[in-house]
N, C-alpha and C positions, 0 to 999 in steps of 0.2 A: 504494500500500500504506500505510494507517494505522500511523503511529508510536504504539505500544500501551503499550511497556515505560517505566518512570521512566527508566532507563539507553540506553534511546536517543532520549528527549525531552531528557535532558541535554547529549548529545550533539548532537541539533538544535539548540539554545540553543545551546550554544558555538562551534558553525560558522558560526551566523549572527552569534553576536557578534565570532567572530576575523576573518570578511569584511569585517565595517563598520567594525572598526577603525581599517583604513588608509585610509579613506574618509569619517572623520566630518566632516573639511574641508570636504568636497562636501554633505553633506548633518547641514548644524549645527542644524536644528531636529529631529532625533533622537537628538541629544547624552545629553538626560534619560535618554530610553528606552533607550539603549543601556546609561549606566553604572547604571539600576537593573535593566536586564536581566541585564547583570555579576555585581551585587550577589546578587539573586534566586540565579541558577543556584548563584554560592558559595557561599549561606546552605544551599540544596538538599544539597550534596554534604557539606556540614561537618555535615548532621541523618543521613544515610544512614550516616555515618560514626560519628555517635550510634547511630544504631539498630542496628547491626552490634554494636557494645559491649552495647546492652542486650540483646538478640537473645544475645550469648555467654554473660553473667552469667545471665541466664535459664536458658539450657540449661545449665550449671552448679549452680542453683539447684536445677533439677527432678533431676539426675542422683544430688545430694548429700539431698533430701529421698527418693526414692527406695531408696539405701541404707540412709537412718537409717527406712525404714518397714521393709525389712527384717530389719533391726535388732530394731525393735520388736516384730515379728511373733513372731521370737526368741524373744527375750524372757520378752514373756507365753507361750510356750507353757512354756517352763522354769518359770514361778512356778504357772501352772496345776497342770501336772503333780506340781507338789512340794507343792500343796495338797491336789491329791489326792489324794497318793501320803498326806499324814498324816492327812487325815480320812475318806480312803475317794472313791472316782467317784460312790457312789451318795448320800452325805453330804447333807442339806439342809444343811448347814452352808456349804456350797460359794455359796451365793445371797449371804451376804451379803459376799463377793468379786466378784459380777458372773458365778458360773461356774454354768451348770446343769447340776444332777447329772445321771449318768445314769439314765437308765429301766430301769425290772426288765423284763426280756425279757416281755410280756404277751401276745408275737402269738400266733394259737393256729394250731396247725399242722391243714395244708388236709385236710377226713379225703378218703376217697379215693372216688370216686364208683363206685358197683356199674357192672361191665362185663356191657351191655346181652347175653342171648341170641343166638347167630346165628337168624333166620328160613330158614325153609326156600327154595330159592330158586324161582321159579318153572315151571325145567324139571324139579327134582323132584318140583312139585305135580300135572305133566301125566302124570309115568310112573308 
């Protein structure tokens, strides 16, 4: 089975390196690779340890912009409305705040279409 996860390649790393430990006696011309495979895995665990931080502040970040978009959303509906409310919804005057007026109602209502004759049906046409 392929070791997939960071967290259990770290783990492989460190098993192999607590093995070789008590053994680099025996085998001194892997001395280097052992203490910078030491090194390596700590450096690993002390960045993951980073990323967990920036990983929180982040979500943090996003949770705290989020409100203040709220906020804002607010907001502007409050200053709109109270612009409105003094120059009228339908106001050109409203544009040069960013806010377009409303529309005069122009839709024109659907007229109604003439209801077709019934036709005779064809067993009255035979009697």
């Amino acid at each position: 089975m392929p070791v997939t996860s960071l967290a259990d390649k770290v783990t492989n790393w460190k098993s192999l390196v607590a093995a070789v430990t008590p053994r680099l006696g025996e085998f001194p011309h892997l001395g280097e690779d052992h203490g910078e495979l030491t090194t390596v895995v700590s450096s690993i665990e002390a960045l993951v340890v980073e990323e967990d931080l920036h990983t929180m502040r982040l979500r943090e970040a996003t949770r705290r912009r989020r409100e203040l978009e709220k906020q804002a959303v607010d907001l502007r509906g409050r200053l709109v409305t109270g612009l409105q409310s003094f120059f009228g919804k339908r106001s050109q005057e409203l544009r040069q705040f960013g806010i377009d007026p409303l529309l005069p109602n122009t839709r024109k209502k659907k007229e109604e279409e003439p209801v077709p004759a019934p036709q005779p049906s064809d067993a009255a046409k035979e009697a």
